[in-house]
C-alpha positions as CSV (number, residue, x, y, z in Angstrom):
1,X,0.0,0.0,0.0
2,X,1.2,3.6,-0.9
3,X,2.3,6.2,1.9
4,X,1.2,10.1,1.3
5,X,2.7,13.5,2.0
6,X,0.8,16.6,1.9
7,X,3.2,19.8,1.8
8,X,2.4,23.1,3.1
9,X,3.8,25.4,0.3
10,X,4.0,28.8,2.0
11,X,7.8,28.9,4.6
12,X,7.6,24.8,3.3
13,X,8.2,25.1,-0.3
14,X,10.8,26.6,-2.2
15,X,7.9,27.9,-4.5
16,X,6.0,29.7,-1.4
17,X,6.1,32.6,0.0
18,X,7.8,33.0,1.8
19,X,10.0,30.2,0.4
20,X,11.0,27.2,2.6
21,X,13.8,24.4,2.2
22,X,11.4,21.9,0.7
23,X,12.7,21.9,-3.1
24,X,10.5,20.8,-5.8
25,X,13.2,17.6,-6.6
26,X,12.2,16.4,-3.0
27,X,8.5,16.3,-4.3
28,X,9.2,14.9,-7.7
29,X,12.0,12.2,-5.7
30,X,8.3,11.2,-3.7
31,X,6.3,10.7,-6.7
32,X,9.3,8.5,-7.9
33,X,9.2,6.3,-5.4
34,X,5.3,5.7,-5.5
35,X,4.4,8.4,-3.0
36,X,1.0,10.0,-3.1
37,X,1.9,13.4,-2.7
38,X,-0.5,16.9,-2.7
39,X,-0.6,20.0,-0.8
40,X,-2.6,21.4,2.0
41,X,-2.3,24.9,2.6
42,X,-4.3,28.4,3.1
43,X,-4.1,29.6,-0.3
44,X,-7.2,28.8,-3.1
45,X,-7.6,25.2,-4.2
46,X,-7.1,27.8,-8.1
47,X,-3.5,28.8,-6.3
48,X,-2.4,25.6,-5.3
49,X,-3.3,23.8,-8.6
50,X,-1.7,26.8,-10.7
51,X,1.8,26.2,-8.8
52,X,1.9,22.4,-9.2
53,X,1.0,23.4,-12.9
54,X,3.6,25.8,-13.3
55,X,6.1,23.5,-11.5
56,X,5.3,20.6,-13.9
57,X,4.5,18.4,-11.2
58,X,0.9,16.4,-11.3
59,X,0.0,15.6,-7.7
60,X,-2.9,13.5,-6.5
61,X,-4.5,15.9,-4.5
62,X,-4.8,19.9,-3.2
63,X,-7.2,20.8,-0.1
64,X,-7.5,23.9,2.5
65,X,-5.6,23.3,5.5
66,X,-8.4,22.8,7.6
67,X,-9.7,20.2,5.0
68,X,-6.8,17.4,5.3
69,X,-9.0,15.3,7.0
70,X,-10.7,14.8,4.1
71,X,-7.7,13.3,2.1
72,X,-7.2,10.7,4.9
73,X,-11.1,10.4,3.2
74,X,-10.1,9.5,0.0
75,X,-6.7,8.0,0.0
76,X,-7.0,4.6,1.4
77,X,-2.6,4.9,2.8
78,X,-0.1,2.8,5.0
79,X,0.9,6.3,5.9
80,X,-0.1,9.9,5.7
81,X,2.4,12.4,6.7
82,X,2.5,16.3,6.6
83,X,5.0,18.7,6.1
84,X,4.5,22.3,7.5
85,X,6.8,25.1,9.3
86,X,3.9,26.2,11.7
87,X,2.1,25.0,14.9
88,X,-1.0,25.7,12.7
89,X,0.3,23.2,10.1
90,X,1.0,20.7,13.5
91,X,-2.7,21.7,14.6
92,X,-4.4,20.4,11.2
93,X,-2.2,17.6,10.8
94,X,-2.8,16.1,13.9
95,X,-6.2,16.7,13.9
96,X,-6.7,14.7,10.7
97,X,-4.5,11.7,12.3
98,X,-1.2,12.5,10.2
99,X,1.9,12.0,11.2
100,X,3.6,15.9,11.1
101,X,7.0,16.9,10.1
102,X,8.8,20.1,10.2
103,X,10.8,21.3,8.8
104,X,14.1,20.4,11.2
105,X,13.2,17.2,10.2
106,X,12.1,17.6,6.4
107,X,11.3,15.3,3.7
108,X,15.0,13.6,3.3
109,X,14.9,11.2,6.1
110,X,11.2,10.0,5.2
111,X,12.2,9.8,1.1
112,X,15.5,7.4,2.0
113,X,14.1,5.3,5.1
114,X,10.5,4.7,2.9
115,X,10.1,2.2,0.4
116,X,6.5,2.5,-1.0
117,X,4.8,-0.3,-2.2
């Protein structure tokens, strides 16, 4: 079964604003490796779409932060996992039973110690 990571792109993404340490390789590095992957954040659904666009990257999935709950909803995964530099991010994550990760931690450690099915 497939694990999924929802970024937070504003202070997580190099694409936000501002930007954070999260590059765009590390999402695409995911997707490689059979992640789900999508964002999660307070800008539009339109916004979040139009970056991933613009970035080249097709994820499986953008909500409103205080809608991740509803990707648990749709994506039946081993794991779900966000990424996020704020104790908002923490707040929604946890809510929604993911697992979160800031960004002292990152994306690395989860992308080499996870083998996706």
């Amino acid at each position: 079964m497939a694990k999924l990571i929802s970024f937070d792109i504003d202070g997580t993404l190099e694409v936000g604003d501002p930007p954070g340490i999260i590059t765009l390789d590390m999402v695409r590095k995911a997707k490689e490796l059979g992640f789900w992957v999508g964002s999660c954040s307070d800008r539009t659904i339109s916004t979040q779409q139009r970056i991933w666009r613009d970035s080249g990257i097709s994820v499986d999935f953008t909500v409103l932060k205080h809608q991740l709950s509803t990707v648990k909803e749709q994506f039946e995964a081993e794991e779900y996992y966000h990424i996020g530099d704020t104790d908002l991010d923490r707040h929604y994550s946890e809510r929604a039973g993911f697992s979160f990760l800031s960004l002292d931690v990152g994306v690395t450690p989860l992308l080499d110690s996870h083998s996706p099915s």
